[in-house]
PDBQT receptor file of N, H, CA, C and O in Angstrom, charges set to zero:
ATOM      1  N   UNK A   1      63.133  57.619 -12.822  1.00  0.00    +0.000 N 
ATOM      2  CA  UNK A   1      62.756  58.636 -11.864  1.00  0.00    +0.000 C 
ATOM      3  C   UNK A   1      62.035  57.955 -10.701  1.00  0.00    +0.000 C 
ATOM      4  O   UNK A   1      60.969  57.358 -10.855  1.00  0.00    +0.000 OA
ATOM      5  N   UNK A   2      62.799  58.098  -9.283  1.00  0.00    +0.000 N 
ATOM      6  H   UNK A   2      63.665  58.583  -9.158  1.00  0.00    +0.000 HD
ATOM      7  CA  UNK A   2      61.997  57.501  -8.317  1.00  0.00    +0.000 C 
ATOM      8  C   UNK A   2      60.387  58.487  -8.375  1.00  0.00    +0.000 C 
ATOM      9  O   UNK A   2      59.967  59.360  -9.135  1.00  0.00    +0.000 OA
ATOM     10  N   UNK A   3      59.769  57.714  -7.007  1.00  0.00    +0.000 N 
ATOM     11  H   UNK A   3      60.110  57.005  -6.390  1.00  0.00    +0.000 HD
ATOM     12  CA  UNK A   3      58.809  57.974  -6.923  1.00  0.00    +0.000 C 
ATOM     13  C   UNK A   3      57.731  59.080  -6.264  1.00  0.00    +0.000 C 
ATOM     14  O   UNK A   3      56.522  59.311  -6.283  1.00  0.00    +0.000 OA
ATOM     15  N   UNK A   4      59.175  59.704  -5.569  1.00  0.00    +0.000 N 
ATOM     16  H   UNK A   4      60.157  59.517  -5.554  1.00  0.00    +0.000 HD
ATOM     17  CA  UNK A   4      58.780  61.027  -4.915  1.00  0.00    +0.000 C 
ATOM     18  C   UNK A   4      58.976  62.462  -6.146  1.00  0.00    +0.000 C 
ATOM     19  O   UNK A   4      58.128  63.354  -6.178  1.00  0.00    +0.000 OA
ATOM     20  N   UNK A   5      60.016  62.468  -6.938  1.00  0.00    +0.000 N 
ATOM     21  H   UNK A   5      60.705  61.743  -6.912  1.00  0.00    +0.000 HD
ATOM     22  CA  UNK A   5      60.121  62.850  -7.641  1.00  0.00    +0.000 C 
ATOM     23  C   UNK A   5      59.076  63.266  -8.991  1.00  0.00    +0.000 C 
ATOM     24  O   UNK A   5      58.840  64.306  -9.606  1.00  0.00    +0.000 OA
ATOM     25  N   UNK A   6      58.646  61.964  -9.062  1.00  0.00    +0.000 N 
ATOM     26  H   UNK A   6      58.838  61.119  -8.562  1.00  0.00    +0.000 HD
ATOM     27  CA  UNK A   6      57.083  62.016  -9.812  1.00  0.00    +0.000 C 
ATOM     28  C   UNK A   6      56.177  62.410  -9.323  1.00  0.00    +0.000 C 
ATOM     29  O   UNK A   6      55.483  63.121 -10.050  1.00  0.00    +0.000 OA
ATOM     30  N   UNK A   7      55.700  62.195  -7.927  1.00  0.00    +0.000 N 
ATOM     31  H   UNK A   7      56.264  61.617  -7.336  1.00  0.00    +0.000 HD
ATOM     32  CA  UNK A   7      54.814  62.927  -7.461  1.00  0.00    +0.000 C 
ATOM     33  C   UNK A   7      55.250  64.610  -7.135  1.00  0.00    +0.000 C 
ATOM     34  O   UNK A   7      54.417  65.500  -7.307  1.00  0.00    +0.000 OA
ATOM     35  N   UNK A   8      56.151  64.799  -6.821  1.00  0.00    +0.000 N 
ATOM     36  H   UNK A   8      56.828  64.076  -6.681  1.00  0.00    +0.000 HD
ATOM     37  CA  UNK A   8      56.615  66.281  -7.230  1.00  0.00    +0.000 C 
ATOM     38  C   UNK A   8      56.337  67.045  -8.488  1.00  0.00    +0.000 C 
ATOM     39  O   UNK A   8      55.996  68.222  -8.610  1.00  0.00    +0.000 OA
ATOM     40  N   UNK A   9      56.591  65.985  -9.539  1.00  0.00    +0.000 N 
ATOM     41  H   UNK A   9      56.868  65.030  -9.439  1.00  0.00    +0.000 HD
ATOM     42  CA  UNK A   9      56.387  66.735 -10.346  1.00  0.00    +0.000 C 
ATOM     43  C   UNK A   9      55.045  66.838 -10.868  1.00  0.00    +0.000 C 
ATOM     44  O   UNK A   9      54.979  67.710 -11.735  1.00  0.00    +0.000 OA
ATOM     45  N   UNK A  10      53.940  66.242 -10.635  1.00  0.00    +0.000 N 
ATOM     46  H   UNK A  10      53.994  65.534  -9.931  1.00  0.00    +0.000 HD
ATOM     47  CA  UNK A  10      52.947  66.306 -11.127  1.00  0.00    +0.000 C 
ATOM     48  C   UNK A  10      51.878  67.420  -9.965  1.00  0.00    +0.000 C 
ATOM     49  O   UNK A  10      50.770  67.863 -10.268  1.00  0.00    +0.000 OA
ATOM     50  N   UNK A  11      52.603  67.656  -8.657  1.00  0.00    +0.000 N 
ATOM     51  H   UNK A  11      53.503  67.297  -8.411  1.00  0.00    +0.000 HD
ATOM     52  CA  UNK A  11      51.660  68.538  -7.974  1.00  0.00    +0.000 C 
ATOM     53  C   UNK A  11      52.503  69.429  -8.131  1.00  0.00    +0.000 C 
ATOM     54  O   UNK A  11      52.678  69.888  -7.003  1.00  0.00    +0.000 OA
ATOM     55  N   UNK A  12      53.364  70.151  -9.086  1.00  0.00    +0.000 N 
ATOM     56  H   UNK A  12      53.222  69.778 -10.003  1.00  0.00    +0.000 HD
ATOM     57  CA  UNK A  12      54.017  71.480  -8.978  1.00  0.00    +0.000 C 
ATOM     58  C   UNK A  12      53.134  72.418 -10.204  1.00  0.00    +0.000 C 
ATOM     59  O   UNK A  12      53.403  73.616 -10.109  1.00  0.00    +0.000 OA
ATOM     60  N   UNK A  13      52.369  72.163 -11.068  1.00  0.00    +0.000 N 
ATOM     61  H   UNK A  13      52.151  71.190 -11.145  1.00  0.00    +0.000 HD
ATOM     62  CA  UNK A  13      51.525  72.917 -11.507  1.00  0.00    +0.000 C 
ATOM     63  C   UNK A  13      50.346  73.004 -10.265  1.00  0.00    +0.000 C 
ATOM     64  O   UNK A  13      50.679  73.976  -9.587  1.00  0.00    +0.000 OA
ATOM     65  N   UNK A  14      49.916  72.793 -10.064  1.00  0.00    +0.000 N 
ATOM     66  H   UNK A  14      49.645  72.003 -10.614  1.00  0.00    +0.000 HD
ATOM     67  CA  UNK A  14      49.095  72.964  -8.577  1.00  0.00    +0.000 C 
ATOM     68  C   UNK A  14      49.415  73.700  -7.754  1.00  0.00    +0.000 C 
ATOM     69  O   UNK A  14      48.498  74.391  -7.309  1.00  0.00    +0.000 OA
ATOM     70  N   UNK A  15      50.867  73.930  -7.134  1.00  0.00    +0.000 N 
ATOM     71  H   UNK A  15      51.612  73.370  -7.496  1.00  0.00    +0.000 HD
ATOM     72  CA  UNK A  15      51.544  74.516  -6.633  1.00  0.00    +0.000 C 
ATOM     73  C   UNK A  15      52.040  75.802  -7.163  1.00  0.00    +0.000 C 
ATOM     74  O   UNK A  15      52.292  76.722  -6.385  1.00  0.00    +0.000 OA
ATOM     75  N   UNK A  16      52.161  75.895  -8.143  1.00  0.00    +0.000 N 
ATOM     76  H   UNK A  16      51.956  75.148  -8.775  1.00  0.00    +0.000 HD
ATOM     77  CA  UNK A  16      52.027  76.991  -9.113  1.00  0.00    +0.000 C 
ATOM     78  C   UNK A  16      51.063  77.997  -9.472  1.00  0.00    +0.000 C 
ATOM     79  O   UNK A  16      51.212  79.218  -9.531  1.00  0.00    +0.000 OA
ATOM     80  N   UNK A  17      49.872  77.161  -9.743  1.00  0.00    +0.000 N 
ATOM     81  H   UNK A  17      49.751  76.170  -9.695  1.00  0.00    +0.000 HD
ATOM     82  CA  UNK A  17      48.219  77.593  -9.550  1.00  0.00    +0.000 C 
ATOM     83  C   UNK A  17      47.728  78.463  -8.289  1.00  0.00    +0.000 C 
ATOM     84  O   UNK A  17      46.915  79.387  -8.305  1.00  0.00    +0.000 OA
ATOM     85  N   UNK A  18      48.453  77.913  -7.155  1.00  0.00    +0.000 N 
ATOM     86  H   UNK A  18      49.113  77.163  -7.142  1.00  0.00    +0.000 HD
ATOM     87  CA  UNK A  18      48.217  78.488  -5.605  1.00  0.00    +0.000 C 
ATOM     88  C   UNK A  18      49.061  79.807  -5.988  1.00  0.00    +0.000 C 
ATOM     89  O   UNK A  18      48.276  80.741  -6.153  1.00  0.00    +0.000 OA
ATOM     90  N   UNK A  19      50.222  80.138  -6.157  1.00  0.00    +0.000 N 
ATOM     91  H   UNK A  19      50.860  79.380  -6.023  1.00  0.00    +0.000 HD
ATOM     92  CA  UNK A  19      50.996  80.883  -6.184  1.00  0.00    +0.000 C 
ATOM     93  C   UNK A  19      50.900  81.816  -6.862  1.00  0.00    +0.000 C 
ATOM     94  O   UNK A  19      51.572  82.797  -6.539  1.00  0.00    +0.000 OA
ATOM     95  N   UNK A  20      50.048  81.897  -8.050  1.00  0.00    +0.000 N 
ATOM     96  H   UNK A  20      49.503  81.100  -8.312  1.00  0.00    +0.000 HD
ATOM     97  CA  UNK A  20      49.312  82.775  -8.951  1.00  0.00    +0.000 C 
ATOM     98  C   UNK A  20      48.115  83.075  -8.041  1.00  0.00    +0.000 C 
ATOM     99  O   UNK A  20      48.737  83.686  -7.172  1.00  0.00    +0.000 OA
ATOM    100  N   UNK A  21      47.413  83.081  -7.806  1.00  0.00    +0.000 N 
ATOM    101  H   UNK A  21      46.908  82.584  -8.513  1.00  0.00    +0.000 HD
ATOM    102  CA  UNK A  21      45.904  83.381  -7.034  1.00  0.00    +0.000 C 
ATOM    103  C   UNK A  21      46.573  84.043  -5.789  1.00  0.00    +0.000 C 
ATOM    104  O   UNK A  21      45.910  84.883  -5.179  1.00  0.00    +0.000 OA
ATOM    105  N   UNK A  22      47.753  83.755  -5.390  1.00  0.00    +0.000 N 
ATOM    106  H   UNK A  22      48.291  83.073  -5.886  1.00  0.00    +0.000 HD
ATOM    107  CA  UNK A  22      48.174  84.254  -4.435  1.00  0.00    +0.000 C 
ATOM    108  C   UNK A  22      48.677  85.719  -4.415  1.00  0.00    +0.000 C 
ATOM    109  O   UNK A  22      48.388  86.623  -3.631  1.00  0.00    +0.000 OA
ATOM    110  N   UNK A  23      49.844  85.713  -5.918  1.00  0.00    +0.000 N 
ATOM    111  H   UNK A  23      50.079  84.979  -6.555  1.00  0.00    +0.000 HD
ATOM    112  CA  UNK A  23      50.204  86.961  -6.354  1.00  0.00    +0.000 C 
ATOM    113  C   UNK A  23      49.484  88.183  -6.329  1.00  0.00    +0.000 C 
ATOM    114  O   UNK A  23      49.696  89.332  -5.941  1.00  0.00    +0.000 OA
ATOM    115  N   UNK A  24      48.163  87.284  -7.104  1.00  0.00    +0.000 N 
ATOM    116  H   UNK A  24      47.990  86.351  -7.419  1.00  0.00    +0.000 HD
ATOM    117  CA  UNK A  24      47.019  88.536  -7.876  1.00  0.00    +0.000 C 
ATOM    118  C   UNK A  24      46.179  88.661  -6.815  1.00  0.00    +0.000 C 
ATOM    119  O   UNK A  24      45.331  89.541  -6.963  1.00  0.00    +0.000 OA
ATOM    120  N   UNK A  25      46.146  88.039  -5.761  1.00  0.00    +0.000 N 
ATOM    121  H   UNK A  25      46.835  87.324  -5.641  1.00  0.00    +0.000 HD
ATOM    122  CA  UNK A  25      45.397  88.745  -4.513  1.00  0.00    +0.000 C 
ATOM    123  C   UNK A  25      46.206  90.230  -3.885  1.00  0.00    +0.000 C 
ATOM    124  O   UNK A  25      45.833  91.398  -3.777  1.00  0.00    +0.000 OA
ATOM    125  N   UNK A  26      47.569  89.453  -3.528  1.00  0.00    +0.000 N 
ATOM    126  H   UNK A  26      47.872  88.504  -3.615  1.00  0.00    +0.000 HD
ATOM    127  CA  UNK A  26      48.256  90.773  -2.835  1.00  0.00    +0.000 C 
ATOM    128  C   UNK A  26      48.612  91.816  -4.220  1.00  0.00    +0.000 C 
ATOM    129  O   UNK A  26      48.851  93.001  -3.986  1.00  0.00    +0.000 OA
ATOM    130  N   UNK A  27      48.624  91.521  -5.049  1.00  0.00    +0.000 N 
ATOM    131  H   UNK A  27      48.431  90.559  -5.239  1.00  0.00    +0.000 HD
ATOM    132  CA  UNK A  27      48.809  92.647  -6.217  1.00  0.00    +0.000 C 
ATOM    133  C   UNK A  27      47.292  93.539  -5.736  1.00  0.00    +0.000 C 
ATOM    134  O   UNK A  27      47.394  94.760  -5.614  1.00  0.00    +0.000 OA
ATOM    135  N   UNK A  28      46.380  93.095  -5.565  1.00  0.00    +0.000 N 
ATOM    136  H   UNK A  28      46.298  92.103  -5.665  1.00  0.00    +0.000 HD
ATOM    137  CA  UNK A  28      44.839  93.854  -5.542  1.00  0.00    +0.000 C 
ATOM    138  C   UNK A  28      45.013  94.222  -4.224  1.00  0.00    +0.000 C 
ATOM    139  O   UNK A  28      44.598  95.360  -4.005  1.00  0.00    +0.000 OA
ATOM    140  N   UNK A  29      45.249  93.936  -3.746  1.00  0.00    +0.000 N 
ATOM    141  H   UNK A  29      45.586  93.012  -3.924  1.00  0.00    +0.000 HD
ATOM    142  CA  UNK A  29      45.338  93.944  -2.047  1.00  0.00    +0.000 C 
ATOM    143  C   UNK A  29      46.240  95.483  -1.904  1.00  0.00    +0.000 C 
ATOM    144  O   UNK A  29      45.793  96.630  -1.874  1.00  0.00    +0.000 OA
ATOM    145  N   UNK A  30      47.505  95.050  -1.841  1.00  0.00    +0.000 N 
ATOM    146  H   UNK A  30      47.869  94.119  -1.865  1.00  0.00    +0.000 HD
ATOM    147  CA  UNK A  30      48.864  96.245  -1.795  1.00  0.00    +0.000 C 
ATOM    148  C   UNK A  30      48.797  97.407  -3.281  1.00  0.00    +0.000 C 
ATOM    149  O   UNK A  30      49.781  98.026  -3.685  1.00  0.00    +0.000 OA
ATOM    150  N   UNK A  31      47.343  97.485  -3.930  1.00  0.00    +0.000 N 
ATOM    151  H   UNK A  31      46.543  96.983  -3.601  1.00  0.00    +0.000 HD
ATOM    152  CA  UNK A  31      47.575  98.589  -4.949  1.00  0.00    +0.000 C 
ATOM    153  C   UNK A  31      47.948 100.063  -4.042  1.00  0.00    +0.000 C 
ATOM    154  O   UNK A  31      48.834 100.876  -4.302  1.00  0.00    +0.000 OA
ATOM    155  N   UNK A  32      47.086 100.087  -3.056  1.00  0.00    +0.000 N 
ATOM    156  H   UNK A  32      46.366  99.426  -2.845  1.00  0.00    +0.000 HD
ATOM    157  CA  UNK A  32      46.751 101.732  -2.946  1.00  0.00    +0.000 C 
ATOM    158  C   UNK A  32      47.815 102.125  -2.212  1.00  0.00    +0.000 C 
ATOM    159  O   UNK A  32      48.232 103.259  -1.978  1.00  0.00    +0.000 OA
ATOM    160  N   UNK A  33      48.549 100.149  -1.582  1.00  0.00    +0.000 N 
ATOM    161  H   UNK A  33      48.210  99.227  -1.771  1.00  0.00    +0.000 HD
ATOM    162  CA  UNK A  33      49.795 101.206  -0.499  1.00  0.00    +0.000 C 
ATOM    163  C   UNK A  33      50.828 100.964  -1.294  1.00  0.00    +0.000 C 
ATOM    164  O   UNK A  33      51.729 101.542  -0.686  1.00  0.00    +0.000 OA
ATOM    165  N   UNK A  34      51.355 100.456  -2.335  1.00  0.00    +0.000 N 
ATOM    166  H   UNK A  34      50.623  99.987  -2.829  1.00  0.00    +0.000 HD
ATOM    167  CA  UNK A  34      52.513 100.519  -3.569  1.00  0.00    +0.000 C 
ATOM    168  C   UNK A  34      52.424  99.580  -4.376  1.00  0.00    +0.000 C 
ATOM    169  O   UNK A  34      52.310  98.362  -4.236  1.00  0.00    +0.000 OA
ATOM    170  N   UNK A  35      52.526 100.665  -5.776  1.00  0.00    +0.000 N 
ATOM    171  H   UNK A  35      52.619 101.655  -5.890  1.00  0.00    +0.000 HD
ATOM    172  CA  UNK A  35      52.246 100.335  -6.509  1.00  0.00    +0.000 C 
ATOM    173  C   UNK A  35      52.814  99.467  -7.739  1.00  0.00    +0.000 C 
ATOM    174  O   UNK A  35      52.498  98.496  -8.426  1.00  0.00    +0.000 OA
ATOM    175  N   UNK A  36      53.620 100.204  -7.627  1.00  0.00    +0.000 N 
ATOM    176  H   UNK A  36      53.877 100.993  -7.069  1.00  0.00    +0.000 HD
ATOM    177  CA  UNK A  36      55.613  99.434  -7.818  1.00  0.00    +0.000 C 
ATOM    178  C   UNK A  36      55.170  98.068  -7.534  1.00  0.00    +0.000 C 
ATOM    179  O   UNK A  36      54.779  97.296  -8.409  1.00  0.00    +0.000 OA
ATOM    180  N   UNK A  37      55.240  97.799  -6.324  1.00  0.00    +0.000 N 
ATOM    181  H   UNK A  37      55.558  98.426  -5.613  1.00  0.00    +0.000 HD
ATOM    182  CA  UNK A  37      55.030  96.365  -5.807  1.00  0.00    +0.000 C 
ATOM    183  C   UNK A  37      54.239  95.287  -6.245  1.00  0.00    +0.000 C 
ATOM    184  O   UNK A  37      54.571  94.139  -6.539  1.00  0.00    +0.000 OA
ATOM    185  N   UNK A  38      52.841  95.990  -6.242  1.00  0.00    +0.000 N 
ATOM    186  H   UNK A  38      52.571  96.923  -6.003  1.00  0.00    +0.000 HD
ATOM    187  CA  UNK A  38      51.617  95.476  -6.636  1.00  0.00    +0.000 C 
ATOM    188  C   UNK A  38      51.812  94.970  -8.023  1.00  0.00    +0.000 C 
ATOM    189  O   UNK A  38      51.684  93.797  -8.373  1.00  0.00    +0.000 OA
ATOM    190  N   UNK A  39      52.185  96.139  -8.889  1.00  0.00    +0.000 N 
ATOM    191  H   UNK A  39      52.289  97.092  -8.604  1.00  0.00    +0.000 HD
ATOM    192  CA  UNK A  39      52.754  95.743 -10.224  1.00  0.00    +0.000 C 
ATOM    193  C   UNK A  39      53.606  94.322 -10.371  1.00  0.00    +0.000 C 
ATOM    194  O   UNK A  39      53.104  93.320 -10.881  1.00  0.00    +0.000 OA
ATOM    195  N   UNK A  40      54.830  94.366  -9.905  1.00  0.00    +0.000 N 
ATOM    196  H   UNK A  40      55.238  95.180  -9.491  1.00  0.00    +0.000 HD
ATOM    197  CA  UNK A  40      55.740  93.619 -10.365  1.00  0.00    +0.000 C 
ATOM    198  C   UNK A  40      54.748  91.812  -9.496  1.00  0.00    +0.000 C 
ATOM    199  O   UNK A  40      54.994  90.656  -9.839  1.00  0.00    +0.000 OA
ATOM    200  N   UNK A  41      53.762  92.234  -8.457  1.00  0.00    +0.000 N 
ATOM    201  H   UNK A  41      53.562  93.174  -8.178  1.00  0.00    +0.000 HD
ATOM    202  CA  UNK A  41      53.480  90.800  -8.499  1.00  0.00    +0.000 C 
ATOM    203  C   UNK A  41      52.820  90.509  -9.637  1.00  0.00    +0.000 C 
ATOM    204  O   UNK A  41      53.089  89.466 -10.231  1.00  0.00    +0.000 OA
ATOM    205  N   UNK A  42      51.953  91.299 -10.065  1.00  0.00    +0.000 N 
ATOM    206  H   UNK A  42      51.734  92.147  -9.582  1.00  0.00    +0.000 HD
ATOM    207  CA  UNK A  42      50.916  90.837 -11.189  1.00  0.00    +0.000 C 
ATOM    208  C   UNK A  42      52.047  89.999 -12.242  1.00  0.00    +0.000 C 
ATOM    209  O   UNK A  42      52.280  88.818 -12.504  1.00  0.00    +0.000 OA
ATOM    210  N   UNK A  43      52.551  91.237 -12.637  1.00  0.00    +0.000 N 
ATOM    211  H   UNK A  43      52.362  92.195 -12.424  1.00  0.00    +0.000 HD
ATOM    212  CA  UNK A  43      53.852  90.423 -13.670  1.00  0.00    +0.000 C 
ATOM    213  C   UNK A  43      54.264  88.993 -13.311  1.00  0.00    +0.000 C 
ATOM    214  O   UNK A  43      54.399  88.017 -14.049  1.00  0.00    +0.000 OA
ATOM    215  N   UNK A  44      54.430  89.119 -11.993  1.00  0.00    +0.000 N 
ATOM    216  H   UNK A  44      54.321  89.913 -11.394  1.00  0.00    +0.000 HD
ATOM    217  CA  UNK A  44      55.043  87.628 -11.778  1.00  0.00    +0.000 C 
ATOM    218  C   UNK A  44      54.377  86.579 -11.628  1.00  0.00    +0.000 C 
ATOM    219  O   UNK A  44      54.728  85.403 -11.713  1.00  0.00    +0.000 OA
ATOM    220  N   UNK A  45      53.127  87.164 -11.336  1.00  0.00    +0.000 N 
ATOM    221  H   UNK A  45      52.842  88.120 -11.266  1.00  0.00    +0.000 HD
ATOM    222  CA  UNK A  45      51.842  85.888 -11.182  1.00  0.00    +0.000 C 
ATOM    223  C   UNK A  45      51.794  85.453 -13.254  1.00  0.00    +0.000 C 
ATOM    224  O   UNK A  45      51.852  84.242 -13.467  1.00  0.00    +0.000 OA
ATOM    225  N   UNK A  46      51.722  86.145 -14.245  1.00  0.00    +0.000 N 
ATOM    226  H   UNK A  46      51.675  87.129 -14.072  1.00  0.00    +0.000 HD
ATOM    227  CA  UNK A  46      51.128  86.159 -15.419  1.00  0.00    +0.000 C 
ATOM    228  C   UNK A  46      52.354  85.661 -15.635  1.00  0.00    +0.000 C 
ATOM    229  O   UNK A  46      52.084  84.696 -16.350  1.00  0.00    +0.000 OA
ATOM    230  N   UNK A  47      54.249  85.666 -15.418  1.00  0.00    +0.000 N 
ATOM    231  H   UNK A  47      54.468  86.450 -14.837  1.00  0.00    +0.000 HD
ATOM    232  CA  UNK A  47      54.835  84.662 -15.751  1.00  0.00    +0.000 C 
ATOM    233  C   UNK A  47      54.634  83.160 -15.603  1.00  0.00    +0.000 C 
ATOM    234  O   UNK A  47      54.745  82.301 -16.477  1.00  0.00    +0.000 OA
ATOM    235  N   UNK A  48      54.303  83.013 -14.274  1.00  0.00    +0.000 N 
ATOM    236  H   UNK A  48      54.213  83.711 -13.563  1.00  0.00    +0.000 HD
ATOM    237  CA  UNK A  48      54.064  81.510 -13.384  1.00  0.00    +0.000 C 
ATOM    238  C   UNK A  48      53.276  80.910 -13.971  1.00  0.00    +0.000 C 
ATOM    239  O   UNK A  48      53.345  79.681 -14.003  1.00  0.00    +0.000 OA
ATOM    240  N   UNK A  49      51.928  81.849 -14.847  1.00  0.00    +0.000 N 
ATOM    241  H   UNK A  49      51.872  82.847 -14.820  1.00  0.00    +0.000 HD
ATOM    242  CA  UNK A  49      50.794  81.491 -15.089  1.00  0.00    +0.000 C 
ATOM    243  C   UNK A  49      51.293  80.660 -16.676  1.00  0.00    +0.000 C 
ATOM    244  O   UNK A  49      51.079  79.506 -17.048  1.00  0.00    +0.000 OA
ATOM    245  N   UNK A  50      51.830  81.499 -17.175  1.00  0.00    +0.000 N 
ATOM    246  H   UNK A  50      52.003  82.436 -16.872  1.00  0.00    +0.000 HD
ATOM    247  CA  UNK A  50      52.566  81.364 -18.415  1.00  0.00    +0.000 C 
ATOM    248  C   UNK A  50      53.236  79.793 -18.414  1.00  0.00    +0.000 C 
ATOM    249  O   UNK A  50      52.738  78.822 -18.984  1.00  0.00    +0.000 OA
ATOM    250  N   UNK A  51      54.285  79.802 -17.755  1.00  0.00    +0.000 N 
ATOM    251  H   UNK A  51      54.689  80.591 -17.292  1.00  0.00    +0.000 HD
ATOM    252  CA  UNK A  51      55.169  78.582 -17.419  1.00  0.00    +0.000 C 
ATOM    253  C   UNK A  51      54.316  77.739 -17.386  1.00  0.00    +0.000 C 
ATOM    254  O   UNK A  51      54.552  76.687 -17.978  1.00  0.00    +0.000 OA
ATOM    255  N   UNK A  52      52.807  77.933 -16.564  1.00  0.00    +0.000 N 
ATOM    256  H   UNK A  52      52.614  78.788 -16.083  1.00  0.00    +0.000 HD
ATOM    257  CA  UNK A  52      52.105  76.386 -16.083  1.00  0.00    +0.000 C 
ATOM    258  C   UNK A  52      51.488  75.721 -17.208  1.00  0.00    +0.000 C 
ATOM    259  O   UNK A  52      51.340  74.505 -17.337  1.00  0.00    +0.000 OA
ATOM    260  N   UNK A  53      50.918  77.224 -18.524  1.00  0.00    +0.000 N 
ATOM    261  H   UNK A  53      51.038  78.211 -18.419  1.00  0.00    +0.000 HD
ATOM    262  CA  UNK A  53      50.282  76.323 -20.005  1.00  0.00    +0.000 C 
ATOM    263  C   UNK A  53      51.162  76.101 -20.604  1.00  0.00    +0.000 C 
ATOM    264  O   UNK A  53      50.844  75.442 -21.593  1.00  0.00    +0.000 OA
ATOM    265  N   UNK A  54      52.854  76.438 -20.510  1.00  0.00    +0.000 N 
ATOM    266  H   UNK A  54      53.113  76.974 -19.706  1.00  0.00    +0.000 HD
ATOM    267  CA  UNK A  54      53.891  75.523 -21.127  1.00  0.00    +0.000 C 
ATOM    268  C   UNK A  54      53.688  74.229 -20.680  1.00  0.00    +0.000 C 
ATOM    269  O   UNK A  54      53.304  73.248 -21.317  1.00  0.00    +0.000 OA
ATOM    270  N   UNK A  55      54.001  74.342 -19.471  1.00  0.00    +0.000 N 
ATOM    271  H   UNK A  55      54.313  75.139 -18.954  1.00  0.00    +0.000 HD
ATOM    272  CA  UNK A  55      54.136  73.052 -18.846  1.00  0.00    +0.000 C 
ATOM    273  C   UNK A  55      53.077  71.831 -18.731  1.00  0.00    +0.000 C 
ATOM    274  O   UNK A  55      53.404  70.699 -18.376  1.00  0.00    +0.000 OA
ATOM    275  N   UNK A  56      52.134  72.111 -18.981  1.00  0.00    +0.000 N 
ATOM    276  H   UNK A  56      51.869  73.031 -19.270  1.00  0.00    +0.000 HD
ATOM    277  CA  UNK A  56      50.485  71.184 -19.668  1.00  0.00    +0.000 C 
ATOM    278  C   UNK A  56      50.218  70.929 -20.701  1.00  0.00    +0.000 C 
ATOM    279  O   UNK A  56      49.246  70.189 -20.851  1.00  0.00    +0.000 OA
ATOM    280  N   UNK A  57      51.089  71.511 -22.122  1.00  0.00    +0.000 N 
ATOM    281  H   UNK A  57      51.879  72.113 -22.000  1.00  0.00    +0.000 HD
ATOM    282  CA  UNK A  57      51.393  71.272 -23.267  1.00  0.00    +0.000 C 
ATOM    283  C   UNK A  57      51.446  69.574 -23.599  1.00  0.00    +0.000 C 
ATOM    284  O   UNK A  57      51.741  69.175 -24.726  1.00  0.00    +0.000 OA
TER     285      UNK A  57
């Protein structure tokens, strides 16, 4: 594995981390104007979140 590749892969839980904090902001953020929405980020932040303690295993 070259060497960009490795460094990819070791800042994509990081990148992941951002992307969760990100979700669950606009999930809190966009509750009162939809909720639908707000919902399905949470969900998707708590998948990402999921994937990242696979992936630190």
């Amino acid at each position: 594995m070259n060497a960009f590749l490795l460094a990819v892969a070791k800042a994509a839980p990081g990148i992941a981390m951002l992307a969760v904090f990100g979700l669950l902001w606009g999930g809190a953020v966009g509750w009162k104007r939809d909720r639908k929405r707000a919902v399905l980020m949470v969900v998707c932040a708590v998948v990402i979140l999921a994937n990242v303690l696979l992936w630190t295993l």
